[in-house]
N, CA, C and O of each residue as an XYZ file, in Angstrom:
840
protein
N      20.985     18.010     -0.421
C      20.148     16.839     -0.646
C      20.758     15.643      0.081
O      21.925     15.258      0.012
N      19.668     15.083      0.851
C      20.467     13.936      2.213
C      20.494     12.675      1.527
O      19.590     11.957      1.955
N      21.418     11.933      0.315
C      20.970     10.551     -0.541
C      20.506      9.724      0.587
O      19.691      8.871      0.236
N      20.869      9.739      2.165
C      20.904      8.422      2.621
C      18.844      8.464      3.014
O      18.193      7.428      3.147
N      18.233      9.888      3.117
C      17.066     10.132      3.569
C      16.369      9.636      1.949
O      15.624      8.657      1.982
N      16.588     10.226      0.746
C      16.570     10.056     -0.197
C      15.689      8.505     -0.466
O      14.518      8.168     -0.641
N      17.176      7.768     -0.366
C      16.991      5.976     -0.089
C      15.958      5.798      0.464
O      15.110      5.103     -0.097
N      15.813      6.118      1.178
C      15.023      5.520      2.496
C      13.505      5.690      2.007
O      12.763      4.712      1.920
N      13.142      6.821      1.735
C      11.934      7.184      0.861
C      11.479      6.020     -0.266
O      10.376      5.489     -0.394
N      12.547      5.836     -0.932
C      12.101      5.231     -2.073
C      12.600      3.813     -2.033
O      12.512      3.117     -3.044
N      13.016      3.442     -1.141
C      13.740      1.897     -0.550
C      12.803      0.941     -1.846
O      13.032      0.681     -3.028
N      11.684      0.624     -0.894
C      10.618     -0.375     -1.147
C      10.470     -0.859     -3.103
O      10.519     -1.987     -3.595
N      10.289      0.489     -3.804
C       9.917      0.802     -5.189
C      10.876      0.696     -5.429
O      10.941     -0.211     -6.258
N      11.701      1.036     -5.248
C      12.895      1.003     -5.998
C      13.636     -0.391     -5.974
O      14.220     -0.759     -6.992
N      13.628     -1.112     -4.933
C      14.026     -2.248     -4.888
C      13.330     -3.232     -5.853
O      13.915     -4.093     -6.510
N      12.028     -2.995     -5.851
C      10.712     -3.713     -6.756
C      11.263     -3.487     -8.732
O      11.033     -4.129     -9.756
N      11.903     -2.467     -8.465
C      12.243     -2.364     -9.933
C      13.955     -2.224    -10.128
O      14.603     -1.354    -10.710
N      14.305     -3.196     -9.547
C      15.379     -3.992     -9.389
C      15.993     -4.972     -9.012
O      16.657     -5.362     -8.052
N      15.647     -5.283     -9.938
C      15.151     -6.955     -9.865
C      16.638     -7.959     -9.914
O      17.203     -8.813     -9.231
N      16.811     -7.232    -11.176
C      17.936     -8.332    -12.173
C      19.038     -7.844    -11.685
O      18.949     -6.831    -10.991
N      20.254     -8.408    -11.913
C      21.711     -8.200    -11.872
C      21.864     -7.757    -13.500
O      21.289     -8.198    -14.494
N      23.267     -6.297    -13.290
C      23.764     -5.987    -14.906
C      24.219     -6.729    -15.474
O      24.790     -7.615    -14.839
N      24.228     -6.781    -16.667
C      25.161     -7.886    -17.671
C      26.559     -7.882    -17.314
O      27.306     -8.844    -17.132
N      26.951     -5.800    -17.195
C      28.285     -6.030    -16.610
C      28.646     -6.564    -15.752
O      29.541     -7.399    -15.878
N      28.263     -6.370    -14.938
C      28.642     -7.258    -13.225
C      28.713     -8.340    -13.284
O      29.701     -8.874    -12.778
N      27.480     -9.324    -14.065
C      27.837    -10.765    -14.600
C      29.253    -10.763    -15.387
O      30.142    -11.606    -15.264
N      29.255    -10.228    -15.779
C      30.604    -10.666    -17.347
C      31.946    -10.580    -16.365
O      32.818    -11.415    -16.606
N      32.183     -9.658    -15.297
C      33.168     -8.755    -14.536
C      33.252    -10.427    -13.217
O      34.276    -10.906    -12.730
N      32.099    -10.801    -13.047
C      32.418    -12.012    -12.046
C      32.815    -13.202    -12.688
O      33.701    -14.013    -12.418
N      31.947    -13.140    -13.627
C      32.457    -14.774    -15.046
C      34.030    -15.412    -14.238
O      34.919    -14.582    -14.052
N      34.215    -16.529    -13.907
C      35.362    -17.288    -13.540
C      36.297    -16.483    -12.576
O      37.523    -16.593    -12.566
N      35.411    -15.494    -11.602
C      36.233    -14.744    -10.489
C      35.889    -15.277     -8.995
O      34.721    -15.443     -8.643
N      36.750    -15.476     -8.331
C      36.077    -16.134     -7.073
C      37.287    -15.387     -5.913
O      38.437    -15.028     -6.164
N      36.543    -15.326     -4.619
C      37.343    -14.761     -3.128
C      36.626    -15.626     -2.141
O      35.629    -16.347     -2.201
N      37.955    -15.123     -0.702
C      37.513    -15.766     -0.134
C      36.293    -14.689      0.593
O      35.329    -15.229      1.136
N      36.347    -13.799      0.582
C      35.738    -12.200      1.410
C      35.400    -11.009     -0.256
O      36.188    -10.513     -1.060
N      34.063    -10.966     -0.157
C      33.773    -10.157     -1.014
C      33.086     -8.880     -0.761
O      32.219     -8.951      0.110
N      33.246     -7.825     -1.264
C      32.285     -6.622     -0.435
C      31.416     -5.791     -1.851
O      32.051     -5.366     -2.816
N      30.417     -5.715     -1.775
C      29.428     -4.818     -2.099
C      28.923     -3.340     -1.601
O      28.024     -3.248     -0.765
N      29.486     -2.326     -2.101
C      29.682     -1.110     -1.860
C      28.241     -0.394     -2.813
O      28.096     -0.379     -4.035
N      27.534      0.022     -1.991
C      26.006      0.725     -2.069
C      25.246     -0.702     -2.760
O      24.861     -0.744     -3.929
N      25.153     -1.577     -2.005
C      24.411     -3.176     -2.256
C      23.231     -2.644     -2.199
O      22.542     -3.571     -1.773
N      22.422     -1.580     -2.381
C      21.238     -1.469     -2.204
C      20.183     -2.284     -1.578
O      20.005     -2.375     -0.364
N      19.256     -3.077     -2.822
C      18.366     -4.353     -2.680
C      19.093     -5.849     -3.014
O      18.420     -6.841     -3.292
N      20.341     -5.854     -2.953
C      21.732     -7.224     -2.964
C      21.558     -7.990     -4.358
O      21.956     -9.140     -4.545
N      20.944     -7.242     -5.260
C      20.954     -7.994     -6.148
C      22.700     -8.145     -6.929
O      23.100     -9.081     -7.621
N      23.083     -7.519     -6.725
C      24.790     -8.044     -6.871
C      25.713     -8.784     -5.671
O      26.639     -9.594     -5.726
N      25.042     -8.142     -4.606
C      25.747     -8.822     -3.660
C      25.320    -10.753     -3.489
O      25.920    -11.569     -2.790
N      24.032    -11.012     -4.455
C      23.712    -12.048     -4.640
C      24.109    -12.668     -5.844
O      23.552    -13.662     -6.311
N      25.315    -11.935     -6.475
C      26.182    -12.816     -7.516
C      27.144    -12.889     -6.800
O      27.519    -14.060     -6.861
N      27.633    -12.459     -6.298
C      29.053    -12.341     -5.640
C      29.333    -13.331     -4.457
O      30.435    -13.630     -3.996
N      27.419    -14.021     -3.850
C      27.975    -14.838     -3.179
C      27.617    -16.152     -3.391
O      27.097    -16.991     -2.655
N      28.085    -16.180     -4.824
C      28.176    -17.342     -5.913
C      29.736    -17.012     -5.944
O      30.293    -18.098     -5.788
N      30.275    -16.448     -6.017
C      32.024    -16.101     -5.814
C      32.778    -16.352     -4.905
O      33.935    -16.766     -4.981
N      31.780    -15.967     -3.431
C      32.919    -15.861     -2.228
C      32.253    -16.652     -1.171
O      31.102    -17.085     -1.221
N      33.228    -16.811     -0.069
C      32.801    -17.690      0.885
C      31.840    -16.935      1.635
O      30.734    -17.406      1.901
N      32.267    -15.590      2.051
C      31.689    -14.710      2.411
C      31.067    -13.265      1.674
O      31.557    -12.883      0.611
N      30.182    -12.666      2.197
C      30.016    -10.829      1.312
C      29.875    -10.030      2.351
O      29.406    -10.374      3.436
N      30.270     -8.947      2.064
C      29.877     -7.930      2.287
C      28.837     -6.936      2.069
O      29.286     -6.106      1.280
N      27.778     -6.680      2.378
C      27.008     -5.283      1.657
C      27.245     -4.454      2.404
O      27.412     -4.648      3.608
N      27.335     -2.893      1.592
C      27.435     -1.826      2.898
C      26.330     -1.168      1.555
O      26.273     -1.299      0.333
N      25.290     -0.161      2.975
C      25.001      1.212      1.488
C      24.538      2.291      3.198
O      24.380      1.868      4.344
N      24.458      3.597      2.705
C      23.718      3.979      3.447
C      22.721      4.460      3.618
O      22.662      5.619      4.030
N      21.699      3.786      3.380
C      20.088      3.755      3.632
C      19.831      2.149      4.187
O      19.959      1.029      3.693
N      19.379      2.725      5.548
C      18.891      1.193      6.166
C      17.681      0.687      5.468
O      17.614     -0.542      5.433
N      16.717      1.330      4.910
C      15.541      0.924      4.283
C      15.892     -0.085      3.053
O      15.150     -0.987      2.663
N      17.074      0.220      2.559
C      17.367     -0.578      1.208
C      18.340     -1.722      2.077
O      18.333     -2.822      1.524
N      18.982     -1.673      3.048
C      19.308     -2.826      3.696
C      18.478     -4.174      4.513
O      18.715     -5.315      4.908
N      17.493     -3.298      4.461
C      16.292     -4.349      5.013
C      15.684     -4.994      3.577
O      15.053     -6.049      3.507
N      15.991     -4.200      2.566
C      15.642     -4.988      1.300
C      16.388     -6.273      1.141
O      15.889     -7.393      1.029
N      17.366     -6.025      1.145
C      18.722     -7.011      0.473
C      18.770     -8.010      1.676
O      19.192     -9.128      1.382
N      18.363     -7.775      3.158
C      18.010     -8.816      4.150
C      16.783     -9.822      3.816
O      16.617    -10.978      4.203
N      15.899     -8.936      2.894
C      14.633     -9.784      2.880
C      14.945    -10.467      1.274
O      14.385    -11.549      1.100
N      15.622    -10.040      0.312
C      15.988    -10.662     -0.692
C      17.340    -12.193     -0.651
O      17.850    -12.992     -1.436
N      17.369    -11.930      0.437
C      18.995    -12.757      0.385
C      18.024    -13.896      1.584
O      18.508    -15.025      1.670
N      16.997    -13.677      2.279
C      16.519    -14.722      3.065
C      15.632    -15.536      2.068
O      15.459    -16.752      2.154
N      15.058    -14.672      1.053
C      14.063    -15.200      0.166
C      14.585    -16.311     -0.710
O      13.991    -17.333     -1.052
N      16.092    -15.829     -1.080
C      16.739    -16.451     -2.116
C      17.790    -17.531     -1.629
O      18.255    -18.347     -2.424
N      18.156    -17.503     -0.261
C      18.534    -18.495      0.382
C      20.184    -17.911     -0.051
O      20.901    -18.712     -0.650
N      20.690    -16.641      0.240
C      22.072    -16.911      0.431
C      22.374    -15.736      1.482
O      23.304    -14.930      1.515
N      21.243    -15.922      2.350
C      21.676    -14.895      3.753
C      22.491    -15.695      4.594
O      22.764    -14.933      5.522
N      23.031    -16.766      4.810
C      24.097    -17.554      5.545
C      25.440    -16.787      4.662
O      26.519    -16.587      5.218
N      25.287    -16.568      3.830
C      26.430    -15.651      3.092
C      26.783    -14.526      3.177
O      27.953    -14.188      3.003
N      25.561    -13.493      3.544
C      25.956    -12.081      3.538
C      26.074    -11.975      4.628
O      25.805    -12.786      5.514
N      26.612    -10.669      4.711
C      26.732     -9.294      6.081
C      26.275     -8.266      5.536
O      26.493     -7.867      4.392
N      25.414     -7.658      6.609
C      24.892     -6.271      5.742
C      25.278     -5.257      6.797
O      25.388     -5.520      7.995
N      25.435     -4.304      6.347
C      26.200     -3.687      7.345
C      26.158     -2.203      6.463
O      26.532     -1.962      5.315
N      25.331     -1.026      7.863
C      25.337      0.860      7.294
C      26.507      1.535      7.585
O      27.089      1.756      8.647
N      26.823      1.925      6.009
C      28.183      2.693      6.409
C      27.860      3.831      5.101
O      26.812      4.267      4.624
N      29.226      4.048      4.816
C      29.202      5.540      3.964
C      30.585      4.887      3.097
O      31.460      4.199      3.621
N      30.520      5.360      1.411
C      31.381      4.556      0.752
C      32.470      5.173      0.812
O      33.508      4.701      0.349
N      32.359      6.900      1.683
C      33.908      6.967      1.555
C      34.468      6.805      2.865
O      35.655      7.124      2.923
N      33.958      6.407      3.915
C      34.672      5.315      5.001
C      33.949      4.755      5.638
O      33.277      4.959      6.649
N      34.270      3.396      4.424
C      33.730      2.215      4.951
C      34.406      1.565      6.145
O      35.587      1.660      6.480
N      33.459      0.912      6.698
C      33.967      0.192      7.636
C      34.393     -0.871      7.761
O      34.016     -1.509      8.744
N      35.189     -1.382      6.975
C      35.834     -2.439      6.359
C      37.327     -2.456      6.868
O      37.995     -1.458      6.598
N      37.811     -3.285      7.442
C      39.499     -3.766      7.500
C      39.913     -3.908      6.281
O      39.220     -4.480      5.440
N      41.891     -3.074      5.843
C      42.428     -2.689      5.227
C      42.507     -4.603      4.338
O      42.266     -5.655      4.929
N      42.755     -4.511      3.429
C      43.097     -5.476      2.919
C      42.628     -6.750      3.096
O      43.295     -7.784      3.138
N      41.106     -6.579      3.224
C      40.005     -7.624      3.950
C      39.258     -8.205      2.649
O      38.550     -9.209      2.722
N      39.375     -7.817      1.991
C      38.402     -8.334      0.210
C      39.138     -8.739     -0.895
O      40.219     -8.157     -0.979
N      38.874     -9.655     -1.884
C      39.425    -10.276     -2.797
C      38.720     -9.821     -3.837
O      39.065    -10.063     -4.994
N      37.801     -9.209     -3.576
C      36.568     -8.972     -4.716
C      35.456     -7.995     -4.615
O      34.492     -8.480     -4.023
N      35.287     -6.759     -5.012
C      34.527     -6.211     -5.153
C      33.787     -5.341     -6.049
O      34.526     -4.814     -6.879
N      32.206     -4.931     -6.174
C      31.269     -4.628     -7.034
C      31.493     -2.918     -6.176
O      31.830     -3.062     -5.001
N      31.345     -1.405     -6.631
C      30.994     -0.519     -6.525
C      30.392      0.199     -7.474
O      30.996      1.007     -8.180
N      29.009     -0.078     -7.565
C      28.348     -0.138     -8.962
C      27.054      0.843     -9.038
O      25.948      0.384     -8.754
N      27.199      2.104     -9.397
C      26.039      2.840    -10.105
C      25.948      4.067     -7.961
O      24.941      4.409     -7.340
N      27.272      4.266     -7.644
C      26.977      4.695     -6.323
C      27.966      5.786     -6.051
O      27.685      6.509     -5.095
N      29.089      6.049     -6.717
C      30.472      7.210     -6.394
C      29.318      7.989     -7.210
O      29.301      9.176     -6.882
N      28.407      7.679     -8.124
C      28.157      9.098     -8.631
C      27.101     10.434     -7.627
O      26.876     11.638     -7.756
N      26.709      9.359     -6.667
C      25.752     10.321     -5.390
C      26.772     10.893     -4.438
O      26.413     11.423     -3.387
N      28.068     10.793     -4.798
C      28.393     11.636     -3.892
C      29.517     12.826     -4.446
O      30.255     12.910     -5.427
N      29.251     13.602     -3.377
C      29.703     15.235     -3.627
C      30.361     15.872     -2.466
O      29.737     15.650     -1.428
N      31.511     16.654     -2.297
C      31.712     17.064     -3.804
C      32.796     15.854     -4.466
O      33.070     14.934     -3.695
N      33.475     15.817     -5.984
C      34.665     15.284     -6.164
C      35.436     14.927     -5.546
O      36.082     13.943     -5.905
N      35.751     15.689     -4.132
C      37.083     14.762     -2.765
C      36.359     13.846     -2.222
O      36.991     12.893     -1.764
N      34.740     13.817     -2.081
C      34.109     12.646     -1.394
C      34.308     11.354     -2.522
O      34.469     10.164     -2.250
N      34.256     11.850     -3.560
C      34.186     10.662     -4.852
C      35.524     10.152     -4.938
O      35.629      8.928     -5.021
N      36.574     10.852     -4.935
C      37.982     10.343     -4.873
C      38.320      9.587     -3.706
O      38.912      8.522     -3.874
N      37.960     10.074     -2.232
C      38.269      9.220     -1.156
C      37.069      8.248     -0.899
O      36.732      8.082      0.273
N      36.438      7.632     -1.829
C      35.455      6.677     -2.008
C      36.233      5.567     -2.514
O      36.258      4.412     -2.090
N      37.074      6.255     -3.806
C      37.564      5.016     -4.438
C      38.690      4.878     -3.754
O      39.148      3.834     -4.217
N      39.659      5.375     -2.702
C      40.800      5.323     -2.198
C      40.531      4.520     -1.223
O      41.567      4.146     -0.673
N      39.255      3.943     -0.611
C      38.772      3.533      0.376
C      39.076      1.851     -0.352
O      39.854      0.945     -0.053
N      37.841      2.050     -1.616
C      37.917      0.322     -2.281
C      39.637      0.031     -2.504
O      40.095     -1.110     -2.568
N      40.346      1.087     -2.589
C      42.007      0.704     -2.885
C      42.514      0.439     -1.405
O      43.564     -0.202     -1.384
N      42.062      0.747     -0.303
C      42.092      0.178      1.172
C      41.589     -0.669      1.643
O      41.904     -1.014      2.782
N      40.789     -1.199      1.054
C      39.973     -2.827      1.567
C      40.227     -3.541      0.764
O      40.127     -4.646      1.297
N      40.668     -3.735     -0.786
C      41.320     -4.272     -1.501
C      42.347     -5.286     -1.010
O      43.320     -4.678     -0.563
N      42.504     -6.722     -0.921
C      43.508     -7.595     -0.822
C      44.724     -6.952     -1.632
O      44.524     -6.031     -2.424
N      45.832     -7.415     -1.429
C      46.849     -7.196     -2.524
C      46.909     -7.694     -4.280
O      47.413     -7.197     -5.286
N      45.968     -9.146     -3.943
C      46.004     -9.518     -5.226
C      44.285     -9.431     -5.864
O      43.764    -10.236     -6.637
N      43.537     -7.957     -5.138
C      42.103     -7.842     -5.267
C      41.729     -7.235     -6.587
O      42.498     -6.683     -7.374
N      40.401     -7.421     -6.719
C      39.987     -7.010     -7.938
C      38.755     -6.400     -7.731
O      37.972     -6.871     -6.907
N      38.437     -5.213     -8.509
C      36.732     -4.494     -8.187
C      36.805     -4.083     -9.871
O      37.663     -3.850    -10.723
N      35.096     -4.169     -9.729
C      34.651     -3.054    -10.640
C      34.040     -1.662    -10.220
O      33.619     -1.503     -9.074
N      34.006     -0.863    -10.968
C      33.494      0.527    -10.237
C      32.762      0.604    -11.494
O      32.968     -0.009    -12.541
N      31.486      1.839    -11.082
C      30.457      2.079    -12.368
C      30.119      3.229    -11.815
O      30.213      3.369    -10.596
N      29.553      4.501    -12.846
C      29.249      5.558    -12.862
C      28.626      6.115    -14.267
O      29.122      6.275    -15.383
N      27.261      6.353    -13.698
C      26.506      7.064    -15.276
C      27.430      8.123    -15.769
O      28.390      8.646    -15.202
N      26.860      8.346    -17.100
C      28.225      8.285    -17.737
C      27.783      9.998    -19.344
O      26.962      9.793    -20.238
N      28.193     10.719    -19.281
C      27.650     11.732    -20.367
C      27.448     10.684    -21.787
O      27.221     11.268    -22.847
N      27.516      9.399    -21.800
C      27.345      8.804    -22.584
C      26.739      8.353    -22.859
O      26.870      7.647    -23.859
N      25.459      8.445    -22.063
C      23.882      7.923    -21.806
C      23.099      8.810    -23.135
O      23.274      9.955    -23.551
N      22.487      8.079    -23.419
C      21.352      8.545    -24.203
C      20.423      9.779    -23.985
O      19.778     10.286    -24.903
N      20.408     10.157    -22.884
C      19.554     10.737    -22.328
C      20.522     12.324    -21.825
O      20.111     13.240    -21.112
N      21.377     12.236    -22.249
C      22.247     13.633    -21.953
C      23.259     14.356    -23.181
O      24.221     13.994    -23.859
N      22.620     15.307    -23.060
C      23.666     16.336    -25.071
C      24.594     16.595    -24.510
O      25.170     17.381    -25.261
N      25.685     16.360    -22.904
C      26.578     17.008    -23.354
C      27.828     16.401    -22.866
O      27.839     15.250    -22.428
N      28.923     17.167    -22.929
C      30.246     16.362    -23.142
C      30.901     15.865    -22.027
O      31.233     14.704    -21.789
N      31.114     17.286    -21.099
C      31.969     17.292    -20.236
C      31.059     17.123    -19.011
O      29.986     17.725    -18.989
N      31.493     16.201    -17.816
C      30.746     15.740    -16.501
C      29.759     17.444    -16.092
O      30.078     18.590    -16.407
N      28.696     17.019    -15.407
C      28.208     17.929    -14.589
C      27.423     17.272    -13.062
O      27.249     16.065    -12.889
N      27.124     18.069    -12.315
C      26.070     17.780    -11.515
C      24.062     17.818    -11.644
O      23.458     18.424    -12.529
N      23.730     17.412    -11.078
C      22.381     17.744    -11.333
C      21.160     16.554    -10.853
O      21.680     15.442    -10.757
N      20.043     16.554    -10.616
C      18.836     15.713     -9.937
C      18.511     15.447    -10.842
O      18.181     16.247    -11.717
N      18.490     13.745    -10.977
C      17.170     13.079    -11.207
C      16.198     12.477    -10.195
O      16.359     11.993     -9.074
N      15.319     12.639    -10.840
C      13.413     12.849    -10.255
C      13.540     10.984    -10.165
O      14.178     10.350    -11.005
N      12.858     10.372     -9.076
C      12.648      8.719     -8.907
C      10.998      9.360     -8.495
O      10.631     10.056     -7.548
N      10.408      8.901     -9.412
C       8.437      8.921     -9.479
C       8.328      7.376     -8.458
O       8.808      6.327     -8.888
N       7.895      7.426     -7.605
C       6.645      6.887     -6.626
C       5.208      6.744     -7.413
O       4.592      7.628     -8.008
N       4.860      5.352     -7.233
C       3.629      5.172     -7.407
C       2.596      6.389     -6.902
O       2.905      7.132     -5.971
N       1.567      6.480     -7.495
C       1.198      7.498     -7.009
C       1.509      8.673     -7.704
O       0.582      9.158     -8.353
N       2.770      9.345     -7.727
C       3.450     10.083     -9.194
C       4.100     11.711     -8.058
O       4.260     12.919     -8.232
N       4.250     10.845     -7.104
C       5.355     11.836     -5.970
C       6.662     11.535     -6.358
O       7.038     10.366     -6.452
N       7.569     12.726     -6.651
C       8.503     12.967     -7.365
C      10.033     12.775     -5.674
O       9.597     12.971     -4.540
N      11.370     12.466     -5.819
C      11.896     12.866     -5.314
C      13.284     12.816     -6.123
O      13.791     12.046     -6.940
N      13.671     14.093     -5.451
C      15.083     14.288     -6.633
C      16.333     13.800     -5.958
O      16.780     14.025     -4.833
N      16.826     12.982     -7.074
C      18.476     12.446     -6.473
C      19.640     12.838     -6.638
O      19.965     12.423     -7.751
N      20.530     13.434     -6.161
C      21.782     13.917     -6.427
C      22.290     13.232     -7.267
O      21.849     12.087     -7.162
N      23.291     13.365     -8.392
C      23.530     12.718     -9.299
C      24.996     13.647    -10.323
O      24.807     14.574    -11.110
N      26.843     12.794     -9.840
C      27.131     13.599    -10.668
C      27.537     12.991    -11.681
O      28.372     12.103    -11.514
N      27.068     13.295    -12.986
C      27.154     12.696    -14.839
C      28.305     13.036    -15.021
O      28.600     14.225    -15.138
N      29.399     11.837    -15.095
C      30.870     11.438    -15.395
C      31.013     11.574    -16.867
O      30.300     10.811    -17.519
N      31.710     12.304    -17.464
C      32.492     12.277    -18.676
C      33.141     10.947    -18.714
O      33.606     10.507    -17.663
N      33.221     10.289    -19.752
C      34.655      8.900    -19.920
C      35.735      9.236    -18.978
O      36.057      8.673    -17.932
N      36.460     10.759    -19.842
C      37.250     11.151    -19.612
C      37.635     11.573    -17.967
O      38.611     11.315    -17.262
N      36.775     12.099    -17.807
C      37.043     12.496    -16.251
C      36.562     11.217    -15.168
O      36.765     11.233    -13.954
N      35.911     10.173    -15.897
C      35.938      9.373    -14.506
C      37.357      8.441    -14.736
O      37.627      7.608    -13.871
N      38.190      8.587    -15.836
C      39.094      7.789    -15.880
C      40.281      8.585    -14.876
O      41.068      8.102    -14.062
N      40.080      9.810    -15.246
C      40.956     10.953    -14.420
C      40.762     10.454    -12.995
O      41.764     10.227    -12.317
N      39.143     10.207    -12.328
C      39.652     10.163    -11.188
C      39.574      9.159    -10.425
O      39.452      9.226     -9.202
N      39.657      7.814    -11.300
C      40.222      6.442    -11.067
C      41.607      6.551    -10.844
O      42.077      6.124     -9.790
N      42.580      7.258    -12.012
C      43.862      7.542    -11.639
C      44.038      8.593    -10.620
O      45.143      8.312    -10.157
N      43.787      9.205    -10.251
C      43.960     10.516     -9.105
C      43.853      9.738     -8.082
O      44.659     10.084     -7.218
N      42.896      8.370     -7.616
C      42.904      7.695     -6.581
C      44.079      6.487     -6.328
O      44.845      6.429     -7.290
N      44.308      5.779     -5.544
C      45.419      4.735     -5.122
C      45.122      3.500     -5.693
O      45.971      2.624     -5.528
N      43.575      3.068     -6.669
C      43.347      2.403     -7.362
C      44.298      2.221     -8.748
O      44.449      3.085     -9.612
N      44.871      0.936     -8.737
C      45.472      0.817    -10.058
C      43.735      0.114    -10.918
O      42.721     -0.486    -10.561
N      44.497      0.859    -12.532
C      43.240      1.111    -13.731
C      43.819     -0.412    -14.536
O      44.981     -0.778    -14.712
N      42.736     -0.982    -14.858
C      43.399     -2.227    -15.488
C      42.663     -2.367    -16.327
O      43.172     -3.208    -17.068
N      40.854     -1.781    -17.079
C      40.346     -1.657    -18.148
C      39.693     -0.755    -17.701
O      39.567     -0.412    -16.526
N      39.129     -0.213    -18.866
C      37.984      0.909    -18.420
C      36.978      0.802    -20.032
O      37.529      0.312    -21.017
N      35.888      1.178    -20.102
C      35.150      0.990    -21.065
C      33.659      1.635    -20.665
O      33.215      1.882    -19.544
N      33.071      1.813    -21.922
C      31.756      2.537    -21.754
C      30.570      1.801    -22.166
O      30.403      1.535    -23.357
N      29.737      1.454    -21.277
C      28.718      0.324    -21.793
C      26.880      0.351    -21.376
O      26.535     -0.296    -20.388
N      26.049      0.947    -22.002
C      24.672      0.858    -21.658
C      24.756      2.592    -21.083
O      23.892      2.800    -20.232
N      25.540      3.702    -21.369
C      25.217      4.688    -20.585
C      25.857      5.309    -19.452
O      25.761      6.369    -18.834
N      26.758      3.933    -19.395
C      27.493      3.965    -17.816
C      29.214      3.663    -18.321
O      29.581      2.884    -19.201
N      30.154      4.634    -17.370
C      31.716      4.251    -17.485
C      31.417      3.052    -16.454
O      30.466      2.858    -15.696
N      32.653      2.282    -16.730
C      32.836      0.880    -15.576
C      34.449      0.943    -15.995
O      34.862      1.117    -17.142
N      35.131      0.793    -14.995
C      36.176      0.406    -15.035
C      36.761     -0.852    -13.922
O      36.355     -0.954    -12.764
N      37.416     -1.429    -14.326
C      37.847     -2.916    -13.496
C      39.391     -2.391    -13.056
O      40.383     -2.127    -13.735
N      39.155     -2.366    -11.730
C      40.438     -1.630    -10.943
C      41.196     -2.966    -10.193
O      40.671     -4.076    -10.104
N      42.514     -2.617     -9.687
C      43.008     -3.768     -8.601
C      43.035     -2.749     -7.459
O      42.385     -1.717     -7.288
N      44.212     -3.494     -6.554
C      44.484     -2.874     -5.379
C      46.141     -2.348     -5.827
O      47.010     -2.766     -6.592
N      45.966     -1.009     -4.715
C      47.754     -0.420     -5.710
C      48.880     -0.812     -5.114
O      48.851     -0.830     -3.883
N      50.149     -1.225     -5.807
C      51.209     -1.803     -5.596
C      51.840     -1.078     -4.423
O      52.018      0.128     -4.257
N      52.191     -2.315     -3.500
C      52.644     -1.958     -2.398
C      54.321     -1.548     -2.323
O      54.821     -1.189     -1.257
């Protein structure tokens, strides 16, 4: 299953019903500011449009250009495209200079990718663009969702319905607590909270001691 063809399909709708920024992501920026911020799978920028209430500059990367032409037409609409960069890459090598960010969102996006070494050198990547004194949140649906009986992580598609009622299925792998904390630590990310909130693990990582 190709997520970046995926995107692209459902760019438009999907952006339309994503509107708002999470509570987490608000609460996680509350009194945080950089000078260089990056947004890792910025989709339609609705985070990358808190963040550049934070930083002098942003970053978005995702890879589906269709959802980057979103977050171009949302960030001109909303008047903070003098702020962003949008820019197609892949979250486990981004194209980002080592120690180039003070601040970053990777939010609701390690879980599309597969297998587990792509998800680990995803987050080893945000621990490589990470400033020394940087800070991210990471997010991943979570077996803690309402909508799933069982314990331990698995893989599996969810269906995104198109107007109209054309189905397309998204790769999707459902993180245990437990195991996405496992492979926050397995990566070069130092763990500085972790918590379970709305369905989804989030954990607030730094950059790892040099």
């Amino acid at each position: 299953m190709d997520t970046q063809s995926t995107y692209d399909r459902i760019a438009a709708h999907f952006a339309k019903t994503r509107e708002y920024a999470w509570p987490e992501v608000e609460a996680f920026l509350e009194g945080r500011s950089a000078t260089r911020a990056l947004d890792v799978g910025c989709a339609n920028g609705r985070h990358a449009e808190l963040l550049a209430g934070c930083a002098e500059s942003v970053v978005g990367v995702d890879l589906s250009r269709a959802l980057l032409r979103e977050a171009a037409t949302r960030a001109r609409e909303r008047g903070f495209a003098d702020t962003l960069d949008l820019v197609h890459g892949d979250a486990a090598a981004l194209p980002i200079a080592a120690d180039a960010v003070g601040l970053a969102t990777y939010v609701a996006t390690v879980h599309h990718l597969s297998p587990r070494a792509a998800r680990i050198r995803s987050l080893d990547e945000i621990a490589r663009v990470l400033a020394p004194d940087g800070t991210a949140l990471v997010s991943a649906w979570s077996t803690a969702h309402d909508r799933f009986d069982r314990e331990k992580g698995f893989d599996t598609t969810v269906d995104w319905t198109l107007p109209g009622g054309e189905t397309v299925p998204r790769y999707y792998h459902i993180y245990s607590p437990a195991e996405f904390e496992a492979d926050i630590a397995e990566s070069a990310l130092r763990l500085v909270d972790v918590d379970v909130s709305s369905g989804n693990c989030y954990a607030v990582v730094a950059a790892p001691k040099k």
